[in-house]
N, C-alpha and C positions, 0 to 999 in steps of 0.2 A: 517423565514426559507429560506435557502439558496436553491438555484434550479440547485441541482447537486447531482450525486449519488456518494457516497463512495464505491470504488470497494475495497480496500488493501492499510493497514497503519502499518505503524513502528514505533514507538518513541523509541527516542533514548534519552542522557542525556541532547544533545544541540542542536538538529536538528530532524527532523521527514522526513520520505518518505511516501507519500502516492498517489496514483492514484482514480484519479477521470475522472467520464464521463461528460463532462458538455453538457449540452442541448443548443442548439441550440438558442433559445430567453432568455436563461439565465443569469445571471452574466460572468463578464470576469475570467479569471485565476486571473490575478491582484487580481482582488475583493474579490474572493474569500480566495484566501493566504493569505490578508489582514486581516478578515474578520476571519479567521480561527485563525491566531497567536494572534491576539490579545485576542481573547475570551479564549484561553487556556493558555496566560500569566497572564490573570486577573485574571482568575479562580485559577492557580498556585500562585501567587501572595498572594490571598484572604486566600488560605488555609495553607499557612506556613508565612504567616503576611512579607510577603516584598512586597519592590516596585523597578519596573524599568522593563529594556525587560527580558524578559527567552531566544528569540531566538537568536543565531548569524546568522548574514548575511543575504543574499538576498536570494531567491530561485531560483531553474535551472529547466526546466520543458521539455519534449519532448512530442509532438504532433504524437498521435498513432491514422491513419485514419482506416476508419471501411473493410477491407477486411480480405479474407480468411486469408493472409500473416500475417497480422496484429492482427488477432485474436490467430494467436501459440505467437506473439509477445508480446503480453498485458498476456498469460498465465506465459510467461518466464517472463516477470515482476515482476509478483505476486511474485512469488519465489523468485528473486533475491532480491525483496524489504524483502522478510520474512528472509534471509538471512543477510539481512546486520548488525543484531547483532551477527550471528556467526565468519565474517567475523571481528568486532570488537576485535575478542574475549572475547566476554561478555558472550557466551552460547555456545554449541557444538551443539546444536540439534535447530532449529527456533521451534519445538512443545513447546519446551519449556520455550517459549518469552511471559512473561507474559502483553506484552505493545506491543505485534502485533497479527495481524486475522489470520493466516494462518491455525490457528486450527476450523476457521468457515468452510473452504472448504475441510477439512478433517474429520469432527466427524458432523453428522445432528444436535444431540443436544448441542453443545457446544454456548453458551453464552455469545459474549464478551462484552467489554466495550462499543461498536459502532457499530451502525446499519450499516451492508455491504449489497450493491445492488449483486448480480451475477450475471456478463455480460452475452451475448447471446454466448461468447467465450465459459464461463465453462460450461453455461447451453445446449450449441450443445453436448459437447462431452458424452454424452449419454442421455437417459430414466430415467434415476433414479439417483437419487444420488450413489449410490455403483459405476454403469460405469462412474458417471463422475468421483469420487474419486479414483479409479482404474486407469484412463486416467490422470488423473491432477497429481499422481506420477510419474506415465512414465515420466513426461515431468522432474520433479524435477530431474529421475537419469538419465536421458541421458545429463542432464545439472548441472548434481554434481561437477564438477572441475570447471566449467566456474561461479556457483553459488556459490563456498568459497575461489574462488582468485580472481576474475574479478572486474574493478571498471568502471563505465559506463561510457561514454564521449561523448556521443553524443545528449549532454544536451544543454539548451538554457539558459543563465545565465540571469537573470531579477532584 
């Protein structure tokens, strides 16, 4: 078991985004994207009987330190990463992305494919889940045009 918590993931047909918190005495980024791609090309692999990679390319990663600033910034992630099959034009709506979480920070009971951590970001912004769901929309419509045109760059390519 890997020692890093899965905050928000996306898969997509040739690529995936996902945010993770890693710990401090744990695996590198490296290792872990390593470590992750392969275990989901074998498993894809195994289950429709080929062989070779599934991913293209390298991955590009940004480094999100732990402050206030930085905690609206990992929220606006979340989104932007649940976004990027709308942005594909693969879906109009990220609720209805059957191969991303965005529906774990919005409904208590919903059960996805993958265990997600909730940072101390989503879990500040209220008492209960209802305030913090009610707050973690806010953020999606004040950031609705910059979440279905925008493309990030302020990436570190690896």
């Amino acid at each position: 078991k890997m020692n890093f918590q899965l905050l928000s993931y996306s898969i997509q047909d040739n690529h995936f985004h996902i945010i993770i918190k890693t710990n401090y005495e744990g695996e590198t980024i490296s290792y872990i994207m390593k470590d992750i791609k392969f275990r989901f090309s074998r498993r894809f692999n195994m289950t429709f009987n080929r062989k070779g990679t599934f991913w293209s390319g390298r991955y590009e990663y940004e480094v999100i330190e732990n402050s206030e600033k930085s905690h609206q910034h990992l929220l606006e992630l979340i989104w932007y990463t649940a976004y990027n099959t709308c942005r594909a034009g693969k879906i109009s709506n990220p609720r209805m992305d059957e191969y991303g979480c965005i529906n774990i920070y919005l409904n208590p009971n919903f059960s996805g494919g993958l265990d997600i951590s909730f940072h101390e970001a989503f879990l500040n912004l209220g008492i209960n889940f209802t305030e913090r769901q009610k707050k973690f929309l806010t953020i999606e419509q004040k950031n609705i045009f910059f979440l279905l045109n925008s493309k990030r760059t302020s990436r570190k390519r690896h």
